[in-house]
C-alpha positions as CSV (number, residue, x, y, z in Angstrom):
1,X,-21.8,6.1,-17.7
2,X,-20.6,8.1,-14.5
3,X,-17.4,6.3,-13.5
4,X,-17.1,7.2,-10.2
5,X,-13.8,6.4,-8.6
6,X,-13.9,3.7,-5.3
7,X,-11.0,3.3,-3.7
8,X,-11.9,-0.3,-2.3
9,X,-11.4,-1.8,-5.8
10,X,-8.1,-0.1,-5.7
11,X,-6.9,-1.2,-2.1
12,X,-8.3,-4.6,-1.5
13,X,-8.1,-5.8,-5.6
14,X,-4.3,-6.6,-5.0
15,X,-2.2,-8.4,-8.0
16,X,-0.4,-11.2,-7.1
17,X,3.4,-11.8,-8.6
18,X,3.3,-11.6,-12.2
19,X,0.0,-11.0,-14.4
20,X,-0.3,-13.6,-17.3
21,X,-0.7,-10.2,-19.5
22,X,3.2,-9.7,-18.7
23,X,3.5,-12.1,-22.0
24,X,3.3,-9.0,-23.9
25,X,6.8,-8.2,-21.8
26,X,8.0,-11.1,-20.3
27,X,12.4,-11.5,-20.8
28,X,13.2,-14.4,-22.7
29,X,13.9,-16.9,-19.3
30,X,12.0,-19.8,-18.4
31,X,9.2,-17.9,-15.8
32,X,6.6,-19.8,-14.0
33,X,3.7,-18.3,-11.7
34,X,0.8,-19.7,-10.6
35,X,-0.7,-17.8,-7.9
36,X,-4.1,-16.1,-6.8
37,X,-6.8,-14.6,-3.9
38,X,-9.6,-14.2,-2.6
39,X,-11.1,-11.6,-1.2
40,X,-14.5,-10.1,0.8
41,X,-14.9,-6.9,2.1
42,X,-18.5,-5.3,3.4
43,X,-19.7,-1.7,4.6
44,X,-21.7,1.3,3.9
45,X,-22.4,3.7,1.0
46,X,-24.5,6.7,2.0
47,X,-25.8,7.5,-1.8
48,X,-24.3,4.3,-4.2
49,X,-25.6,5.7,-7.4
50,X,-24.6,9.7,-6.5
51,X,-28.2,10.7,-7.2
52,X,-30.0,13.3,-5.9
53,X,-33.1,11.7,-3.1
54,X,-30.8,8.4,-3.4
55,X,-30.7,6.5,0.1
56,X,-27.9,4.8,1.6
57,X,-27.2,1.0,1.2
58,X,-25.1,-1.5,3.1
59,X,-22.8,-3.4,0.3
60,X,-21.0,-6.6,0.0
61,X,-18.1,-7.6,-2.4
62,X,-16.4,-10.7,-3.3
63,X,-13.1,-10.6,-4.9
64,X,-11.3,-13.3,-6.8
65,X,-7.9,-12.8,-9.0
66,X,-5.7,-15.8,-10.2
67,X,-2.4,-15.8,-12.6
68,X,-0.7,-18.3,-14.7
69,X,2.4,-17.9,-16.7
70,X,4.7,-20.6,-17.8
71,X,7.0,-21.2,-20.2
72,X,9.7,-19.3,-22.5
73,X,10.0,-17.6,-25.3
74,X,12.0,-20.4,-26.4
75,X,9.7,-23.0,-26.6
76,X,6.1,-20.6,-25.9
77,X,4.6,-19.4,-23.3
78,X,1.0,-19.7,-22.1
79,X,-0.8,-17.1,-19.7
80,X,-4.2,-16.8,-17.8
81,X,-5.2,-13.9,-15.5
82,X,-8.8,-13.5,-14.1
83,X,-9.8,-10.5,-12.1
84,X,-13.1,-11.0,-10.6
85,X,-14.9,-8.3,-8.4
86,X,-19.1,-8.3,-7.7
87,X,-20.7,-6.1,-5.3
88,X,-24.0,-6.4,-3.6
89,X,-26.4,-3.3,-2.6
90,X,-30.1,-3.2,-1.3
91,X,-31.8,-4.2,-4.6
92,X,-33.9,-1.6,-3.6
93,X,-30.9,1.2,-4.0
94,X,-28.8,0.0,-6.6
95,X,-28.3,-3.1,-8.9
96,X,-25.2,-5.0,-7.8
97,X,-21.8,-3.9,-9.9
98,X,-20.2,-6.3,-11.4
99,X,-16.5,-6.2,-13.1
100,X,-14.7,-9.1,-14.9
101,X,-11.2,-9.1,-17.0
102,X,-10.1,-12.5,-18.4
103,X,-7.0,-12.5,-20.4
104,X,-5.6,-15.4,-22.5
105,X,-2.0,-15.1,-23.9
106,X,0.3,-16.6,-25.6
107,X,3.6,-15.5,-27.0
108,X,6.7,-17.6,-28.9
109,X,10.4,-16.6,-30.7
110,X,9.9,-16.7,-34.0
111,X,14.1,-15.5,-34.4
112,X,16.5,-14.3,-32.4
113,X,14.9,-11.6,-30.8
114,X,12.0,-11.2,-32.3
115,X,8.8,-12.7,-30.5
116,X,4.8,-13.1,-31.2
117,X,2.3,-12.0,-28.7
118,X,-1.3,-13.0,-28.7
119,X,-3.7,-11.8,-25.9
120,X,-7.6,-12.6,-25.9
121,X,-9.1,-10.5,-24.1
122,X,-13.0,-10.7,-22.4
123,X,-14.1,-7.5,-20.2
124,X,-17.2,-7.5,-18.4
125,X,-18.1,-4.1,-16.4
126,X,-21.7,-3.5,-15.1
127,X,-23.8,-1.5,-13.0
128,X,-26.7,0.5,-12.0
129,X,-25.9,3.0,-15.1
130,X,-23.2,1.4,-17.4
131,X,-23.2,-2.4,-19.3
132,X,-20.4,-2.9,-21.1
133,X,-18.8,-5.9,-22.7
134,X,-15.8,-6.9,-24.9
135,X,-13.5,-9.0,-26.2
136,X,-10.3,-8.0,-27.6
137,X,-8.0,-10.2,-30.0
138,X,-4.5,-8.3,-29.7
139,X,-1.6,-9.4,-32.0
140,X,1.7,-8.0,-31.5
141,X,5.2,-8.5,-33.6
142,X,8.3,-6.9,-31.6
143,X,11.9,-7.0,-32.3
144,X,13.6,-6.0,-28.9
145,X,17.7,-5.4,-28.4
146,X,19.2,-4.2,-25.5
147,X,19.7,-0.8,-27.7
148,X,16.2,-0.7,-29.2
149,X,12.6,-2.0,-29.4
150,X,10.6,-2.1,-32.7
151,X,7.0,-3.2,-33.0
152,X,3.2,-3.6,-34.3
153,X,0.0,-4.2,-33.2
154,X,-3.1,-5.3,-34.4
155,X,-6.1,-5.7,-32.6
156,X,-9.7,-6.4,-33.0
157,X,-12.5,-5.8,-31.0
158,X,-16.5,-6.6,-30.4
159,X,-17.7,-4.4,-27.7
160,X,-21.4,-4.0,-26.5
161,X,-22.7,-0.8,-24.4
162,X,-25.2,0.4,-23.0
163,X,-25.3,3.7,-20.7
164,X,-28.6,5.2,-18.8
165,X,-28.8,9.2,-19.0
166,X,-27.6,10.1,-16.2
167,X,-28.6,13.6,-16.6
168,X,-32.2,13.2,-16.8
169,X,-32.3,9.8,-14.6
170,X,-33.5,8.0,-18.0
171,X,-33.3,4.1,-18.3
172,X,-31.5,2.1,-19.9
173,X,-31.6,1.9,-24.4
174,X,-34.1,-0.9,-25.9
175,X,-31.1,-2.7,-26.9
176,X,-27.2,-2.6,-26.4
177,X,-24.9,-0.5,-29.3
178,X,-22.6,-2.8,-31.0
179,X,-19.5,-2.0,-32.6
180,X,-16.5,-3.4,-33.7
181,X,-13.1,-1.6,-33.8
182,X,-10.1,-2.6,-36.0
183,X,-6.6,-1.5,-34.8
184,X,-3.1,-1.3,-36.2
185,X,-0.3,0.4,-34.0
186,X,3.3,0.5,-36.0
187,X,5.9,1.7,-32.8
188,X,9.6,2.4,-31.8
189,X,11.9,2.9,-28.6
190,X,15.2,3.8,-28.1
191,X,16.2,2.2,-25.1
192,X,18.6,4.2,-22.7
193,X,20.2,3.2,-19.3
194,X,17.7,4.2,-16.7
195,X,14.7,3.9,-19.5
196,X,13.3,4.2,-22.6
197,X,11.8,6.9,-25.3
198,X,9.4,6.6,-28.5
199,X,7.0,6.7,-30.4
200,X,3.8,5.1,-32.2
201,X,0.9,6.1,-34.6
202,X,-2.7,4.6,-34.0
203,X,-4.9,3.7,-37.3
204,X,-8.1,2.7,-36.5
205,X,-11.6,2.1,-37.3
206,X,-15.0,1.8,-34.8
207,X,-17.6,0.5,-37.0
208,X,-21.1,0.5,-35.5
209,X,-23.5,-1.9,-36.4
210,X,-26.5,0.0,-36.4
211,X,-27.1,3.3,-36.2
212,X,-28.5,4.4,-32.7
213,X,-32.2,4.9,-31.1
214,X,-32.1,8.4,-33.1
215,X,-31.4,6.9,-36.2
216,X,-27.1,8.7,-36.2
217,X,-24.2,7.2,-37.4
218,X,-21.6,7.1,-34.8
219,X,-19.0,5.3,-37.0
220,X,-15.4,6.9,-37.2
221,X,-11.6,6.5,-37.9
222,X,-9.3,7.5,-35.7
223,X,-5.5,8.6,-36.4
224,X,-3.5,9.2,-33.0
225,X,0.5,9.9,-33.3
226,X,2.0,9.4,-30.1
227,X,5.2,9.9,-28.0
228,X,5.8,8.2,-24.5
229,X,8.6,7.8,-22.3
230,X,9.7,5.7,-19.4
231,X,12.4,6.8,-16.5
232,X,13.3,5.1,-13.2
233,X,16.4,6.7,-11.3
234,X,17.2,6.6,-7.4
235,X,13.9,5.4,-6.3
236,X,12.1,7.7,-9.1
237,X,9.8,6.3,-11.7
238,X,8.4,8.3,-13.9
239,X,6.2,8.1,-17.5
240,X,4.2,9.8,-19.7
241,X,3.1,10.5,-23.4
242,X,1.3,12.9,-25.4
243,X,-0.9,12.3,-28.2
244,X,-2.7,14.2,-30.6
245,X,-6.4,12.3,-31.0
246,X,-8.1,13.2,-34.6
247,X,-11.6,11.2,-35.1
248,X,-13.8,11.7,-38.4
249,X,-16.8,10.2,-38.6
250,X,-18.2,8.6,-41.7
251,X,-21.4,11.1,-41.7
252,X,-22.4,14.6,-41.2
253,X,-24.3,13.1,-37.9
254,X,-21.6,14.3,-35.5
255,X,-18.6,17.1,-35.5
256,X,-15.1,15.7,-36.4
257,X,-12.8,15.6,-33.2
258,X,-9.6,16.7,-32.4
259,X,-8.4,16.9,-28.8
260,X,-5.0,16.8,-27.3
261,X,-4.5,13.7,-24.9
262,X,-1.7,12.8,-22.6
263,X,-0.5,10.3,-19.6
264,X,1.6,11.4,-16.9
265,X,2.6,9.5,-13.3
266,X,5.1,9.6,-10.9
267,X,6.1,7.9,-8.4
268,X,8.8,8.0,-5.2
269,X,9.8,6.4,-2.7
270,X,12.3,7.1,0.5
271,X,12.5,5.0,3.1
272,X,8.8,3.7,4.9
273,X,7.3,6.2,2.6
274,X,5.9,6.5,-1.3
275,X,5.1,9.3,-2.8
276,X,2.6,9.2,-6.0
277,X,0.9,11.7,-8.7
278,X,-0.7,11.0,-11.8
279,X,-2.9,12.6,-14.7
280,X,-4.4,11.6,-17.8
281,X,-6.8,12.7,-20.2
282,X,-8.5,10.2,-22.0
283,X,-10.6,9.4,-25.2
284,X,-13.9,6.7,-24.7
285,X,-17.3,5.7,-26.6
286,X,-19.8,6.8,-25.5
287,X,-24.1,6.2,-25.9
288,X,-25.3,9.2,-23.9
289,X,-27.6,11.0,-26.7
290,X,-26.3,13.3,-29.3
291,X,-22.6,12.3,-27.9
292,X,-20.0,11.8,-29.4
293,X,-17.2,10.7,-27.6
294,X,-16.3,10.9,-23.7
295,X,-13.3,13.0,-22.9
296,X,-12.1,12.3,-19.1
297,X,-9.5,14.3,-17.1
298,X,-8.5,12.7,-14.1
299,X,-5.9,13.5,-11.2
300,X,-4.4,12.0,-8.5
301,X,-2.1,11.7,-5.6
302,X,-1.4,9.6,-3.3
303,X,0.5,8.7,0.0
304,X,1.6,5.6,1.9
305,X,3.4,5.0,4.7
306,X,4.6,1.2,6.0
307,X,4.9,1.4,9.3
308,X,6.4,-2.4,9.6
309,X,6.7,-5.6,7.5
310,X,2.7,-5.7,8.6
311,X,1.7,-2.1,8.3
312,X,0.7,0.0,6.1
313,X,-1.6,3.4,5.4
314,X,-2.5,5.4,2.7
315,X,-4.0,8.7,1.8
316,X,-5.6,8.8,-2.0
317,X,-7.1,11.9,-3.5
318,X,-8.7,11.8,-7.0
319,X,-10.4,14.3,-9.4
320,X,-11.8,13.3,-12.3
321,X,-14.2,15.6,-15.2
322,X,-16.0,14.2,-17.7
323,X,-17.4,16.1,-21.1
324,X,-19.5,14.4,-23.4
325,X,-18.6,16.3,-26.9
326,X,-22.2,17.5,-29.3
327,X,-23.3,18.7,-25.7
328,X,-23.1,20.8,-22.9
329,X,-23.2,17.8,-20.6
330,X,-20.6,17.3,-17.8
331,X,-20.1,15.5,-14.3
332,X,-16.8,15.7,-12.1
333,X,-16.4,13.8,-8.8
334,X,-13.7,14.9,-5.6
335,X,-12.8,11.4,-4.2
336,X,-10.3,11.4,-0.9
337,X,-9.8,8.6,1.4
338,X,-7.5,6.6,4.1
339,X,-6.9,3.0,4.1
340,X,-4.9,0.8,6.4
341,X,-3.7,-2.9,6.0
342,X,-2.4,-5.5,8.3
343,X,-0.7,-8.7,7.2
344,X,-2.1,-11.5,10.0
345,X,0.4,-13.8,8.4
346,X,-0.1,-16.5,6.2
347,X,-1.6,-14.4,3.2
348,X,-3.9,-13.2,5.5
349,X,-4.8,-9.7,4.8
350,X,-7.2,-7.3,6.6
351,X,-8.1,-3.9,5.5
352,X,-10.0,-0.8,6.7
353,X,-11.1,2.6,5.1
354,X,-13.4,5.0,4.8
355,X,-13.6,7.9,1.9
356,X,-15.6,10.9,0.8
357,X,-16.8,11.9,-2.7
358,X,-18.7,14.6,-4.3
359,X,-20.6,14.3,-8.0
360,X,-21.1,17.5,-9.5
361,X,-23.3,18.0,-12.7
362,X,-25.0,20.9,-14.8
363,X,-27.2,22.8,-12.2
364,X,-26.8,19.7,-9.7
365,X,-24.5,19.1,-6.8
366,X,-24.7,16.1,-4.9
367,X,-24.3,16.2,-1.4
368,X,-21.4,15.0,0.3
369,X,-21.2,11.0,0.2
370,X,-19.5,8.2,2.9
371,X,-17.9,4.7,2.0
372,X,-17.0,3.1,5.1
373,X,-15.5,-0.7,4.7
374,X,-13.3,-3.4,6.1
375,X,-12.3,-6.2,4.2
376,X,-10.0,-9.6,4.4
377,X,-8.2,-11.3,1.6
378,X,-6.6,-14.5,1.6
379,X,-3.6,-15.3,-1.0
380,X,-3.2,-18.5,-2.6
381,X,-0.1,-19.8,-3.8
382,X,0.1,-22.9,-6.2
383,X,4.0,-23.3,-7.0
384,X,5.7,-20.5,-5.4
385,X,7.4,-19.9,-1.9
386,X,5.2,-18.3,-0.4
387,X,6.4,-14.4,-0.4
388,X,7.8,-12.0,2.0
389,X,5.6,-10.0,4.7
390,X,6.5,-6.8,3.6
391,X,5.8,-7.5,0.1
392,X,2.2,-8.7,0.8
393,X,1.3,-5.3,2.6
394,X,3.0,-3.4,-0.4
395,X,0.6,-5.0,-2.8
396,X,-2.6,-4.5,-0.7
397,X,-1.5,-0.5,-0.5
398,X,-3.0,2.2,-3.4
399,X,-1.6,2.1,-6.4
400,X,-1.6,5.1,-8.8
């Protein structure tokens, strides 16, 4: 339940060319990509679980992305993207952490202009405190001019989670909480030359399956209005929205919500260097005891300098609060970290980093934990040429 920011699934995770999720965007040419990597880094965590008394742990992780995309929206395209990451402590210190996204898509022209997108969706993300599964069926209908873009969602969702108490070091629940959530998104954007601006209103419904090990009902509907925006100007790119987040639930069990939450990043970039900042604060389910809903806060920046076509650095710092609502129950983590890549050539990749982080929670701080790691990443192309130097380092760099 604690999601502690690592910057290693940030720098060595890279995404190759085009992600077969870019069938929710992809222009109406012919595109082909079929392109992957592998990955293995290993080091040391001085407290993996950010527990008080926790020891250290030597860790291994295995990376493995791949993308297809082919086709038009013409005659249809098809699209598969796997991300893959699994991380090995002492079993002694922590259970290994393992992450999974698998996307299925699809999209075709059903008129001028006007395309169908279908993504399937399967998320795996475990660890020593948090299981949780899902798998996402997302239909979306959107009529796109050069002036304007006009669209609708609907999704549908079957999630499984289960979260220890962190708080009070508990163990797992007898048995995962299962829900299903029902989603339709009606939206708008007014295109302009260096972006776009608009709007879109969330109806939805989380239905729980059961009620929980205390016998609540954590059912609810959710209406969310929201305004976003997209700019990129001389070397600028910049997005955000806003959105007003109302939840009632379908019992007395737990206080209706209402909480004001937002995106925001930036990013710039002169010369050898990139400049980044972002923000959010964010909505999630949660199956901590007597809580409701999760609200996070988190903020970044970040710094990267290429020194060459096989350089690179980067400097990341990360804050991140999360409040568990129907309690007085908090935890914040202070992340900041340097990592360096070097392109061997090839789609060889190394990389090297080493962080600190800090977990603070009611009348608890943890003390002051290490990551140290190197890593090596191999890039597999199945169709392409194979791609620039300088562009390989860029994609093994932070990302905001």
């Amino acid at each position: 339940m604690i999601r502690r920011a690592s910057l290693a699934a940030v720098v060595v995770a890279s995404q190759l060319g085009v992600s077969a999720a870019l069938a929710q965007t992809v222009p109406a040419g012919t595109v082909t990509v079929n392109a992957g990597s592998i990955g293995l880094r290993t080091g040391y965590d001085s407290n993996p679980t950010d527990t008080l008394g926790a020891r250290g742990s030597m860790f291994a992780t295995q990376t493995i992305n791949y993308d297809y995309l082919r086709g038009s929206l013409q005659d249809g395209i098809i699209g598969l993207s796997v991300k893959f990451a699994d991380t090995q402590y002492d079993p002694g210190v922590a259970a290994p952490s393992t992450t999974a996204i698998i996307a299925a898509s699809g999209a075709i022209e059903l008129a001028p202009k006007l395309a169908l997108r279908t993504t399937l969706t399967t998320t795996v993300d475990d660890n020593w405190a948090r299981r949780s599964h899902g798998v996402q069926l997302r239909n979306r209908v959107e009529y796109d001019t050069t002036d304007f873009r006009i669209f609708a969602n609907v999704d549908t969702g079957i999630n499984a989670l289960n979260e220890r108490n962190i708080f009070t070091l508990g163990d797992f629940l007898p048995q995962d909480e299962n829900f299903v959530t029902r989603t339709f998104m009606p939206g708008f954007a007014y295109k302009f030359g260096t972006g776009e601006i608009g709007t879109s209103l969330v109806l939805s419904r989380v239905a729980y399956l059961a009620t929980d090990i205390f016998g609540l009902d954590r059912s609810h509907k959710i209406v969310q209005p929201n305004v976003f925006f997209t700019v990129k100007s001389s070397g600028v790119e910049v997005e955000g929205s806003i959105s007003p987040y109302f939840a009632s639930y379908d019992t007395t069990d737990f206080d209706d919500v209402k909480q004001l939450l937002y995106t925001a990043k930036a990013k710039y970039q002169a010369g050898s260097w990139t400049f980044g900042v972002g923000s959010s604060r964010t909505v999630s389910d949660t199956t901590l005891s007597f809580a409701s809903l999760d609200v996070g806060q988190s903020n970044e920046a970040s710094v990267s300098y290429k020194f060459d076509d096989k350089n690179a650095v980067s400097l990341l710092a990360r804050y991140r609060r999360d409040d568990y609502l129907n309690t007085d129950l908090w935890s914040t983590t202070f992340l900041t970290g340097l990592d360096f890549a070097h392109d061997f050539g090839d789609g060889y990749i190394g990389t090297a980093g080493a962080s600190v982080r800090q977990v603070r929670r009611p009348d608890e701080v943890q003390p002051w934990a290490v990551n140290v790691q190197i890593g090596f990443q191999k890039k597999l192309d199945f169709g392409e040429a194979p791609k620039a130097a300088d562009a390989k380092v860029t994609e093994v760099k932070p990302k905001i």
